[in-house]
DOZATI-749606 format. One line per field, with one value per residue (C-alpha): residue in three letters; residue number from 1; x, y, z. Coordinates in Angstrom, 3 decimals, always signed. Layout:
N
rest	[ALA;...]
nr	[NUM;...]
X	[X;...]
Y	[Y;...]
Z	[Z;...]
//
This chain:
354
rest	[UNK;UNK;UNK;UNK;UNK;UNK;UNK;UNK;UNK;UNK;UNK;UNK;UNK;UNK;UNK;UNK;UNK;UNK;UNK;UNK;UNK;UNK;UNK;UNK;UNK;UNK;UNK;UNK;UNK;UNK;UNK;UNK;UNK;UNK;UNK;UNK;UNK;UNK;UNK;UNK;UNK;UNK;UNK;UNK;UNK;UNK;UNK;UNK;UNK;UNK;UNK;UNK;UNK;UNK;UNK;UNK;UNK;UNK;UNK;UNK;UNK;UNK;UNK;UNK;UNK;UNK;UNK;UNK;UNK;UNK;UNK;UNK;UNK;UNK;UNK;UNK;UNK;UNK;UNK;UNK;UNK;UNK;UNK;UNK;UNK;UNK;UNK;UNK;UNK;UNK;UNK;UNK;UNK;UNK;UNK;UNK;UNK;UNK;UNK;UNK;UNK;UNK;UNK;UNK;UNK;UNK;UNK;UNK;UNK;UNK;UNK;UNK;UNK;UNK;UNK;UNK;UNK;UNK;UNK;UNK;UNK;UNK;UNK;UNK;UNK;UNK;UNK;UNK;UNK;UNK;UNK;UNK;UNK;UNK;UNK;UNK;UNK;UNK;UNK;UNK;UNK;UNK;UNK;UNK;UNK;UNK;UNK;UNK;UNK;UNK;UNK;UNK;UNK;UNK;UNK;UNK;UNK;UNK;UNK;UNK;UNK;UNK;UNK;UNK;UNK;UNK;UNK;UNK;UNK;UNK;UNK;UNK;UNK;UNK;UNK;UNK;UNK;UNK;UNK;UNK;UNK;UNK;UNK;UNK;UNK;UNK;UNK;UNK;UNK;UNK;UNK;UNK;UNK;UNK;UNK;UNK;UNK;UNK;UNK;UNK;UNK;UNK;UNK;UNK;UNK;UNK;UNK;UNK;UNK;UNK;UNK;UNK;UNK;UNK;UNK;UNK;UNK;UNK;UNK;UNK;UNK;UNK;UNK;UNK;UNK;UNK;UNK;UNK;UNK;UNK;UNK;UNK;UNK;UNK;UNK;UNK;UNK;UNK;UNK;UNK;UNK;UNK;UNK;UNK;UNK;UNK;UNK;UNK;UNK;UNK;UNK;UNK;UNK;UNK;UNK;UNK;UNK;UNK;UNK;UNK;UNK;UNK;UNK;UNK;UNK;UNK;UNK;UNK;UNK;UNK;UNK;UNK;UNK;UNK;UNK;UNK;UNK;UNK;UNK;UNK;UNK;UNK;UNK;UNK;UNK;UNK;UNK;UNK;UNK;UNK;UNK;UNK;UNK;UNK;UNK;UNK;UNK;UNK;UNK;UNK;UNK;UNK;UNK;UNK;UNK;UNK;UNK;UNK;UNK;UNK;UNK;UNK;UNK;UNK;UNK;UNK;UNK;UNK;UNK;UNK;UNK;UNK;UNK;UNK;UNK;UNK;UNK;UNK;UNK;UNK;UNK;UNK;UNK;UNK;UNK;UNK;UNK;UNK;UNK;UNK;UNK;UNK;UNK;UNK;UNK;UNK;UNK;UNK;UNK;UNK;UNK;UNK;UNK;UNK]
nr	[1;2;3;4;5;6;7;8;9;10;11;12;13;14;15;16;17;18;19;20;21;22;23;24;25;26;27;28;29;30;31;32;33;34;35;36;37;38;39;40;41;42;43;44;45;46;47;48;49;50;51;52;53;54;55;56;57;58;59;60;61;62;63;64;65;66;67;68;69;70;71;72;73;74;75;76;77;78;79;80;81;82;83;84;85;86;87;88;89;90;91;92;93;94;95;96;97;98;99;100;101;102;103;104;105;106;107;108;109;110;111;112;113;114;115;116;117;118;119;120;121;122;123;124;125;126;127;128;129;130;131;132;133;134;135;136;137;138;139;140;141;142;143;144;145;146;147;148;149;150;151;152;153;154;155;156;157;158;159;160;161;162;163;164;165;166;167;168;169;170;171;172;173;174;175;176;177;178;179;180;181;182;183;184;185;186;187;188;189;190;191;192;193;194;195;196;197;198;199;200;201;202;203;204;205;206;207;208;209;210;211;212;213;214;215;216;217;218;219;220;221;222;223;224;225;226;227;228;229;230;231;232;233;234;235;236;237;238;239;240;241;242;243;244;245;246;247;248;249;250;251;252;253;254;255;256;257;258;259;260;261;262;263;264;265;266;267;268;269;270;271;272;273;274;275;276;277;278;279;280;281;282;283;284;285;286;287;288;289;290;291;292;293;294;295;296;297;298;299;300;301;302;303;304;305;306;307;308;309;310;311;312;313;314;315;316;317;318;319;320;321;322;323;324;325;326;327;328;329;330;331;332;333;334;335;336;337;338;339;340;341;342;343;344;345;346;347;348;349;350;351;352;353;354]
X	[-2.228;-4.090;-7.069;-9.370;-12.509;-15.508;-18.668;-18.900;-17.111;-13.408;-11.390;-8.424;-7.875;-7.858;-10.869;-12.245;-12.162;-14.364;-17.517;-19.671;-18.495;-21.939;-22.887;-19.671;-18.842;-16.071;-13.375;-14.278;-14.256;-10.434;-9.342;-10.967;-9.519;-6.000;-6.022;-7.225;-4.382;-1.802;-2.756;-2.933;+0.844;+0.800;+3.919;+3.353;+0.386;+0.158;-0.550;-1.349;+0.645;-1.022;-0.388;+0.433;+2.744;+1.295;-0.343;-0.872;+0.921;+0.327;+3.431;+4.352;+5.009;+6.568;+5.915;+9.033;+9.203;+5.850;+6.740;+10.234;+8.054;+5.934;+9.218;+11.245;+8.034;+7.555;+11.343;+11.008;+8.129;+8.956;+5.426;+4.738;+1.397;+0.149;-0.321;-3.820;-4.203;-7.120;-7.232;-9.279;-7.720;-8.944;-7.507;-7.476;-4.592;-1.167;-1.505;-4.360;-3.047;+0.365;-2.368;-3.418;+0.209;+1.541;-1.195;-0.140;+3.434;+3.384;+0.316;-1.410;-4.916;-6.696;-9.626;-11.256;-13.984;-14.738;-12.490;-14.649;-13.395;-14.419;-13.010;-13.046;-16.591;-17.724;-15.058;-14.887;-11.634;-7.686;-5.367;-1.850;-0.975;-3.375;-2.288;-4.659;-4.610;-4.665;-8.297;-8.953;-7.064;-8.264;-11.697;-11.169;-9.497;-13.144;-15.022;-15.012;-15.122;-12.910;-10.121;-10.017;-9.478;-6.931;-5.043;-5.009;-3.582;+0.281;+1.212;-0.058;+1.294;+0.250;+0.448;-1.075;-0.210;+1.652;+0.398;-0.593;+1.085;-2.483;-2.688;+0.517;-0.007;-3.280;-1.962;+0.916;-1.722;-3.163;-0.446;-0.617;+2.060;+2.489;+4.371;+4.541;+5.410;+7.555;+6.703;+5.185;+4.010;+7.301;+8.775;+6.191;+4.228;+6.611;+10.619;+10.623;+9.270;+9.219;+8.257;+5.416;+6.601;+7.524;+10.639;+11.038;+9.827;+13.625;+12.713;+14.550;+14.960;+13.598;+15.912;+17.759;+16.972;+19.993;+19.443;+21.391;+21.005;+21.507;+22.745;+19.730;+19.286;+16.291;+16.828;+17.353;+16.248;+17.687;+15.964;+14.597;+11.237;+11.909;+13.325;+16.644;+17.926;+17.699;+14.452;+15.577;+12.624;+11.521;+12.276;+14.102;+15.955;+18.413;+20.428;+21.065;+23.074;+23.083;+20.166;+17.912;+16.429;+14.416;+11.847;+12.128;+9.403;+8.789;+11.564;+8.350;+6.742;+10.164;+9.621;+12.685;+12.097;+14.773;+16.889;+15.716;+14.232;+11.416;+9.782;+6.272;+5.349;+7.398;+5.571;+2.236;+3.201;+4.019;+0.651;-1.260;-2.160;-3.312;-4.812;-7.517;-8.177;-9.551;-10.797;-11.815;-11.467;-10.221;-8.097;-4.715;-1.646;+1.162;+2.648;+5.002;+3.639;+6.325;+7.345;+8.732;+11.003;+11.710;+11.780;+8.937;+6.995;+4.698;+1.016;-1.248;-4.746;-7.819;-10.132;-13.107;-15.008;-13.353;-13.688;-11.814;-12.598;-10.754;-8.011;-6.678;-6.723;-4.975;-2.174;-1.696;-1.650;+0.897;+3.370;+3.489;+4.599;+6.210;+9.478;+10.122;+10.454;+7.485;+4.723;+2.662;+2.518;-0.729;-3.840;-6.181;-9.570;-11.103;-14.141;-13.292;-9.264;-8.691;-7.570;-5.749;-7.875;-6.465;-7.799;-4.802;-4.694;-3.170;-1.196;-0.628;-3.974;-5.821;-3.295;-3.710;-7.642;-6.802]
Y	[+30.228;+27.590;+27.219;+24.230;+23.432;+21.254;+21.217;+23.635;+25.769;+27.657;+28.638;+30.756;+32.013;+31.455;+33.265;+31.268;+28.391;+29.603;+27.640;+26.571;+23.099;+21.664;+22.052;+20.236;+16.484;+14.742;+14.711;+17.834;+19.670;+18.165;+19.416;+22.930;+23.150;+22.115;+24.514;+27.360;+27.104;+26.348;+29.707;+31.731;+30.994;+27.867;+26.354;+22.969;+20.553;+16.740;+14.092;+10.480;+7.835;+4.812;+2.126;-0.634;-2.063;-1.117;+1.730;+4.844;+8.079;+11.589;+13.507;+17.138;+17.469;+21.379;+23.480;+23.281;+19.388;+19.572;+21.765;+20.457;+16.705;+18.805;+20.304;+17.251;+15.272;+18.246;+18.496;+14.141;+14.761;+18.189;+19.494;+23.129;+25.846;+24.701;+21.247;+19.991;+17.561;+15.526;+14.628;+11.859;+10.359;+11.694;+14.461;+13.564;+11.691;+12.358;+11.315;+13.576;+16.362;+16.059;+16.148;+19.408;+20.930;+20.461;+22.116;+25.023;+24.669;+24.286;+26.693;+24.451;+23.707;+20.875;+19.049;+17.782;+14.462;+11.961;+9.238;+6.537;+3.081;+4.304;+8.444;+8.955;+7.885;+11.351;+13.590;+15.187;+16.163;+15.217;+15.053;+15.432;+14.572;+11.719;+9.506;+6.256;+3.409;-0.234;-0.425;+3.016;+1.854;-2.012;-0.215;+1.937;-0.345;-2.258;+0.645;+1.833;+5.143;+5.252;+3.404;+6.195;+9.074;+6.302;+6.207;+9.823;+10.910;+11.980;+10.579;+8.365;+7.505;+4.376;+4.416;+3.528;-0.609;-2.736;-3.379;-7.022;-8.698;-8.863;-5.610;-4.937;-7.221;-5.175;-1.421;-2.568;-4.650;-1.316;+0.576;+2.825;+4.795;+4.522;+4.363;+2.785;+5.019;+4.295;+6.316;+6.694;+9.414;+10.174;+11.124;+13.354;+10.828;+9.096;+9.425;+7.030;+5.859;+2.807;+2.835;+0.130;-2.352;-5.651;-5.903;-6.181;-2.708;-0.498;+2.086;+5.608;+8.221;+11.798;+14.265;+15.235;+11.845;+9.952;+6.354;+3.431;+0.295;-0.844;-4.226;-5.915;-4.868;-2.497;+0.909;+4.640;+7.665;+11.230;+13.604;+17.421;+16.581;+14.055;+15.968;+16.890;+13.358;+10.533;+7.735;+4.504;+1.967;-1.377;-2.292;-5.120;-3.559;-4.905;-1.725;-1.491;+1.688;+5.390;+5.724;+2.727;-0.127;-3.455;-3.503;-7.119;-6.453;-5.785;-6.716;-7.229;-9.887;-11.513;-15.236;-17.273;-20.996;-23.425;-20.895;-20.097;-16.325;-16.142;-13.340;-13.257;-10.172;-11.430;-15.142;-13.250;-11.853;-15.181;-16.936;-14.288;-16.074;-19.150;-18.030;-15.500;-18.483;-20.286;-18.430;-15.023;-11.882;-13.224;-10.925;-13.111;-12.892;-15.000;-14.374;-16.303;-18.411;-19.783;-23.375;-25.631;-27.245;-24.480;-21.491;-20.157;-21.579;-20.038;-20.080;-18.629;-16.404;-16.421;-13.784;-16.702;-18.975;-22.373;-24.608;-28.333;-28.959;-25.689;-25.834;-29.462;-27.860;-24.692;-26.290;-28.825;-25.910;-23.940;-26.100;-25.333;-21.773;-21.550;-23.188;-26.157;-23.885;-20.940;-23.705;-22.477;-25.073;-23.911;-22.603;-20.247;-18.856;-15.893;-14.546;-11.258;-9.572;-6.632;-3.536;-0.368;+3.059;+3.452;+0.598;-1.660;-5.027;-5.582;-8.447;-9.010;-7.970;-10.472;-13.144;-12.735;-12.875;-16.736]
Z	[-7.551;-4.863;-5.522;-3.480;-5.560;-3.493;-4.616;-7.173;-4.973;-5.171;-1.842;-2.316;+0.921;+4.800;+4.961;+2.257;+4.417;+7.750;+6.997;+9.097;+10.320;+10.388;+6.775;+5.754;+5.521;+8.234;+5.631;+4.458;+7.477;+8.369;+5.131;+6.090;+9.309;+7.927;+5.214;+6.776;+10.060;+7.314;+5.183;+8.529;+9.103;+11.412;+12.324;+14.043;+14.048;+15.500;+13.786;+15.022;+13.462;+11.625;+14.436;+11.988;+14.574;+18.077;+19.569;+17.235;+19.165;+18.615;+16.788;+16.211;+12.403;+11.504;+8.759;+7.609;+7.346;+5.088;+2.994;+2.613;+1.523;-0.691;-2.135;-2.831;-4.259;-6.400;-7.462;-8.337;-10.996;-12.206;-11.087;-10.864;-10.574;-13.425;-12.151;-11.546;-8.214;-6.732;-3.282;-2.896;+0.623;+3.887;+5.416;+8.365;+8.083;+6.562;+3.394;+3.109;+4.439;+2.080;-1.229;+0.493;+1.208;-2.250;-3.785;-1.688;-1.878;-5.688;-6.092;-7.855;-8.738;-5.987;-6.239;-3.113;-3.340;-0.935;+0.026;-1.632;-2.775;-6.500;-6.311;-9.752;-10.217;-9.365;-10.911;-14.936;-16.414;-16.083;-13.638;-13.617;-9.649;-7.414;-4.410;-3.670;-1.840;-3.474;-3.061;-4.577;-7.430;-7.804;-7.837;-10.514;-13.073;-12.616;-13.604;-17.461;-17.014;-13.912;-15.694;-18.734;-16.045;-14.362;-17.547;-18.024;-14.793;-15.837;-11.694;-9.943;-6.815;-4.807;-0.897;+2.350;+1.954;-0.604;-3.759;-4.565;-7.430;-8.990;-9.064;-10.226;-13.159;-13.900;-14.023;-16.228;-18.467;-18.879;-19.065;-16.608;-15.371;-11.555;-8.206;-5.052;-2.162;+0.694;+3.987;+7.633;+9.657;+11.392;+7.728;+6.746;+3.964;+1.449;+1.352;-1.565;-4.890;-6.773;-10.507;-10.942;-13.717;-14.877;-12.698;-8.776;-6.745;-6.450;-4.776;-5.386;-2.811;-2.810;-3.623;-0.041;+1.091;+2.941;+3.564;+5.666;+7.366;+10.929;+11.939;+11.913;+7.967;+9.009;+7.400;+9.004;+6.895;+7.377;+5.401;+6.151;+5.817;+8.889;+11.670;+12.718;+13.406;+11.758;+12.090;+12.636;+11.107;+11.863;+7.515;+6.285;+3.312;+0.489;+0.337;-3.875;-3.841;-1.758;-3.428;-3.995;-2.129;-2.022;+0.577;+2.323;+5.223;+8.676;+11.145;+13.266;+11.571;+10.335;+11.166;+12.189;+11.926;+13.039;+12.103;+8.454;+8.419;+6.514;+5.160;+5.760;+3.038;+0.403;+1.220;+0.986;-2.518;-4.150;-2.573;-3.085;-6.644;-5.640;-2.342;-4.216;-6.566;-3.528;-1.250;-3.399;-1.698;+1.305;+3.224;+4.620;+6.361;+7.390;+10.992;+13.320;+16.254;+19.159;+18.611;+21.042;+18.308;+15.626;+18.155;+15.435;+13.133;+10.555;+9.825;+8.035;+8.453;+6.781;+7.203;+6.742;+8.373;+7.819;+5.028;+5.500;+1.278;+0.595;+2.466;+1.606;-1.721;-0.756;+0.822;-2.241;-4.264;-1.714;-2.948;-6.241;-5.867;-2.392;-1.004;+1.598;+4.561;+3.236;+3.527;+6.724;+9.410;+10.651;+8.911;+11.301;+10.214;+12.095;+10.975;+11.315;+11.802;+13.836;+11.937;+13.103;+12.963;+9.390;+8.417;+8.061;+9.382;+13.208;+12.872;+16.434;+17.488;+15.123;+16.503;+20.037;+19.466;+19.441]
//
């Protein structure tokens, strides 16, 4: 049976659920409002999309496709009532509401807690389902006690942005099982999963999931639990079989430099070493900028203020781990990046702030 427990508190049913809004946190009361419309019977509710690319837009998301994502999900790890999930991501958005769905699909057992940088911090006892974001997780294999409950959850599935190779390196240090998910809005949270190992991410489809390329490379998804037709995405793929995938990166950001493409993501992933080693902490990103000779060239950001001692280093050191043409022809430093209402860093928006 579903059962929401926040606070000391249990809510079963749609009645369960009219509280009064002011005694309740912000996340809290979006996770109230969601689960009470969805136990009256309601069929359609919008959404905003993350606006990783460009503007976020509002989108109708059915019934039907949610619980079809909650389904397949459900079908990939063989959970069932007796399942016990914590949703510690804010329900407000997608990923959020999806923690809330398959607890009600599956009739499972949910826990609701803040979405903190540290969520485990504040909860007792094992769980079998949990979705976080890299930070979520970074912070809890720092914490003692955090990192026992990490290693006891039975899945763990990592969303929202791509894990760093750090981190990577970390979870299977400590060997905890886990997956990176492949999603968006428009397909109703992920569509995909990619075991978190030694190897390269190969992402496997949900069951139902059909999956294709377009001439550019960029995948299309057709799926129940995205609509009626297919999506056609913006995602450099390396299409492995009907089935599985390497994620290249955005067809967006993809830089094109006297004809060489480049891969800005996959660039980020192998300096992501050397560029924590010098600048700590530092949140980066490599992006094309017009060139009068290449067509594009590409250079790097620093979330920083600017440091001419560091950064002779860091580009010495750039050319130990990254090719000829992956070098970044320009370093910028901007003390502070523009991010996306999610949270995620606006590529284009940071730039153009030059």
């Amino acid at each position: 049976m579903f059962r929401l427990h926040f606070e000391n508190q249990v809510y079963l049913k749609a009645q369960d659920f009219e509280v009064n809004p002011y005694d309740l946190p912000e996340f809290a009361k979006s996770a109230f409002s969601f689960c009470k419309s969805w136990l009256e019977g309601e069929k359609t509710f919008t959404q905003f999309t993350s606006g990783s690319t460009g503007t976020p837009k509002q989108i109708s998301i059915s019934r039907f496709q949610m619980e079809e994502s909650a389904k397949a999900t459900g079908a990939f790890f063989k959970t069932d009532s007796n399942s016990k999930l914590l949703c510690c991501l804010n329900p407000a958005y997608i990923a959020g509401k999806m923690m809330l769905v398959r607890a009600m699909v599956w009739n499972s057992e949910i826990h609701l807690v803040e979405p903190s940088s540290n969520p485990l911090s504040g909860v007792d006892g094992d769980f079998d389902f949990v979705a976080m974001v890299p930070l979520q997780v970074q912070a809890s294999l720092e914490d003692e006690q955090s990192l026992q409950k990490l290693k006891s959850i039975q899945h763990l599935i990592i969303g929202g942005a791509p894990i760093s190779s750090k981190l990577k390196a970390n979870l299977v240090e400590n060997g905890i099982k886990a997956w990176q998910t492949f999603g968006m809005t428009e397909t109703v949270s992920h569509i995909a999963l990619a075991e978190i190992g030694n190897k390269e991410l190969l992402y496997q489809t949900l069951p139902g999931v059909e999956i294709g390329q377009d001439s550019r490379g960029a995948l299309w998804i057709k799926s129940e639990m995205s609509g009626p037709d297919p999506i056609q995405t913006n995602d450099l793929i390396e299409l492995r079989s009907e089935t599985s995938f390497v994620w290249l990166g955005r067809v967006d950001f993809v830089v094109n430099s006297g004809g060489i493409k480049l891969f800005p993501e996959l660039i980020e992933q192998k300096a992501e070493e050397v560029i924590e080693e010098i600048f700590p902490g530092i949140p980066y990103f490599f992006f094309g900028e017009k060139d009068e000779l290449l067509g594009e060239k590409l250079v790097l950001f620093l979330e920083t203020q600017e440091s001419s001692s560091r950064v002779k280093i860091l580009k010495e050191r750039l050319k130990d781990v990254l090719g000829k043409y992956e070098l970044p022809k320009k370093i910028y430093f901007s003390p502070k990046f523009a991010r996306t209402e999610s949270g995620k860093i606006n590529r284009l928006a940071t730039f153009n702030t030059l």
